[in-house]
C-alpha positions in Angstrom: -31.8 -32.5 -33.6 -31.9 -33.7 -37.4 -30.0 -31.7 -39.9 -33.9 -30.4 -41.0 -33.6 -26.7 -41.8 -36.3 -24.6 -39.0 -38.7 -22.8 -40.8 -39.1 -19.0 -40.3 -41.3 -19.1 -38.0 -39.4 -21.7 -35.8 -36.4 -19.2 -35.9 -38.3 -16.9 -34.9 -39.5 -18.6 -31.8 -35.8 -19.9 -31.3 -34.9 -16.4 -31.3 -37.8 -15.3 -28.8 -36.8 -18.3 -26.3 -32.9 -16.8 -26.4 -33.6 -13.7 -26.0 -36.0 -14.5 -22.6 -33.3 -16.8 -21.5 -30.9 -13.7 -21.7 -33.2 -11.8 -20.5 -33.6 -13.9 -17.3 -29.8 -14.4 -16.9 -29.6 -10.6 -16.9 -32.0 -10.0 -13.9 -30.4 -12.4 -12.0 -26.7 -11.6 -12.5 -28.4 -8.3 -11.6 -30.0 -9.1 -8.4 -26.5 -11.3 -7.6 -24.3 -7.7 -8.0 -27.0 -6.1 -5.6 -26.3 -8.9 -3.5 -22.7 -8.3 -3.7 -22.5 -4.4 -3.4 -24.6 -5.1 0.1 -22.2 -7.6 1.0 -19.6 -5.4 0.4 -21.3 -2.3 2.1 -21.6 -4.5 5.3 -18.1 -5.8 5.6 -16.9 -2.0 4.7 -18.9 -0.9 7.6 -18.0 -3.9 10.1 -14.3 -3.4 8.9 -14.9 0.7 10.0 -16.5 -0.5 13.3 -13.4 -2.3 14.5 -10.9 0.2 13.0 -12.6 2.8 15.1 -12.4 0.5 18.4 -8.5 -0.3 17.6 -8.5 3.8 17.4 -10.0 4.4 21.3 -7.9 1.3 22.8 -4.8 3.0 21.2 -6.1 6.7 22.5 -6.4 5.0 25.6 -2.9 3.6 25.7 -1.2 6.7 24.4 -3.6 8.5 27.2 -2.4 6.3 30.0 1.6 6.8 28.6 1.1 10.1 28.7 -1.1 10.9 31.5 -4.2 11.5 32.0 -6.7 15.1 32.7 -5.4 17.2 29.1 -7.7 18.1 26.8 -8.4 16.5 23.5 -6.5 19.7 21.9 -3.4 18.8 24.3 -3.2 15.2 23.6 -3.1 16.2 19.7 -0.3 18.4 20.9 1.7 16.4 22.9 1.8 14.0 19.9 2.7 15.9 17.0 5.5 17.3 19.4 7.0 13.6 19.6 6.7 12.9 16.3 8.7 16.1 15.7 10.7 14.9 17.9 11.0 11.5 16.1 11.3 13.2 12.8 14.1 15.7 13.7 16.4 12.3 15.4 16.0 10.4 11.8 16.7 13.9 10.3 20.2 14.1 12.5 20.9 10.6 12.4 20.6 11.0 8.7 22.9 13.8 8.5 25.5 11.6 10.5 25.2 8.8 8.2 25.6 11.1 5.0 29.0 12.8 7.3 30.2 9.1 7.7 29.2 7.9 4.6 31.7 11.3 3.1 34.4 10.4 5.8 34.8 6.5 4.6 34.7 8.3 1.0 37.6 10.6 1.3 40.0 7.9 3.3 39.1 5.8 0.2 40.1 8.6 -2.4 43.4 9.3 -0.2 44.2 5.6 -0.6 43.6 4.6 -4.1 45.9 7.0 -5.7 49.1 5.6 -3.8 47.6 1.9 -5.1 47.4 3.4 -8.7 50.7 4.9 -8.7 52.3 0.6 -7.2 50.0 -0.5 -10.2 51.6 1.9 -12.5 55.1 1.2 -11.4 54.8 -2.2 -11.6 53.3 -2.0 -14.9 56.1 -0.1 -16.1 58.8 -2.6 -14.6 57.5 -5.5 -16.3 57.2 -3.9 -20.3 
């Protein structure tokens, strides 16, 4: 375009023409995030369908481990008894780290202060 200034009226119909173009751009950026939350919707739901197959093949293997005929009530039992069981071994095995850990810490104490008292001695030799 020339470097002719637009009349009123021919801003005015700039200013129509922008806004529809908006306008336009709106409804389909719109229609695109409908797109997308349905998209998203679908893989959420596929994603739950195999999470929920993974869930009965691991029932089943934890069924065959631990046998077979109980009830849905004593499978959930049998479980949470060996993950007690799990969590009271990390518990002890903790506690004998922290005993060790104490142990190595006290040998240590008994030796550096027989080190300090060479360091001091030969300290005081050389002044």
């Amino acid at each position: 375009m020339s470097n002719k200034k637009l009349t009123t009226e021919e801003k005015i119909e700039k200013s129509k023409k922008i806004h529809e173009e908006i306008e336009r751009r709106k409804k389909s950026l719109n229609e695109r995030i409908d797109d997308l939350k349905k998209l998203d919707a679908e893989i959420a739901e596929e994603l739950e369908k195999a999470y929920m197959v993974d869930m009965q093949e691991l029932g089943k293997h934890t069924a065959a481990k631990i046998g077979e005929g109980f009830s849905l009530k004593e499978y959930t039992e049998i479980v949470d008894c060996i993950f007690t069981l799990d969590e009271v071994t990390d518990y002890v095995n903790s506690e004998r780290e922290k005993l060790s850990r104490k142990a190595e810490s006290e040998k240590s104490d008994e030796i550096e202060p027989a080190e300090e008292v060479a360091h001091s001695d030969a300290g005081s030799v050389s002044a």
